[in-house]
N, C-alpha and C positions, 0 to 999 in steps of 0.2 A: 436632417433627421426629422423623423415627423412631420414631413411636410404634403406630399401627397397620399392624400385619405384611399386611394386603393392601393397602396402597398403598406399600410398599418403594421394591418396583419402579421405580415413579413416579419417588419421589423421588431418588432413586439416577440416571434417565435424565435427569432434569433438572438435575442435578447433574453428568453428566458432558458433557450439552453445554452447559453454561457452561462446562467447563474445555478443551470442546474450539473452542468459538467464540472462544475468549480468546489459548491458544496458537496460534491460527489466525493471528491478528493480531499476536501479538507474532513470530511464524516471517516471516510478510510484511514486519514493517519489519523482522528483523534480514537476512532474506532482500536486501532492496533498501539494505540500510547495506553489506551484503558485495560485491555489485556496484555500486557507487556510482552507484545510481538516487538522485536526489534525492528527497525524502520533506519534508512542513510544507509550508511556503509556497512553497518552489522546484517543488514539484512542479506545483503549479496550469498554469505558464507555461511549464515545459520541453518541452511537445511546439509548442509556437509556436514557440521559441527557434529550431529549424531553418530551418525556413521565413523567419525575421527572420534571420538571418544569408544566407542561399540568397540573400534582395532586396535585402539590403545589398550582394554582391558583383555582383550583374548590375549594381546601380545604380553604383555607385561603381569597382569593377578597371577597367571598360571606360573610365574616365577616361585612368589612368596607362598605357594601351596604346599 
């Protein structure tokens, strides 16, 4: 690595987008830990969540009315 002066460059670009692909991802989850977006396995099913809650109340409020 580093050895020949005309492929520097190269390696150097390659080298910074690995650290920019990486911070990219660690800014995303600390990004969504600071708005308490769920992130792992809660995330899979949180945009259903809505919706299964929305059918649970039409189903079930209109009982105790």
């Amino acid at each position: 690595m580093f050895t020949n002066p005309d492929t520097i460059w190269i390696e150097v670009l390659v080298i910074l987008a690995v650290v920019a692909f990486l911070s990219t991802l660690i800014g995303i989850h600390a990004y969504k830990k600071a708005h308490h977006i769920p992130t792992g396995d809660c995330a899979c099913c949180h945009k259903s969540t809505k919706k299964m809650i929305k059918e649970y109340h039409k189903c079930y409020c209109e009982d105790k009315k």
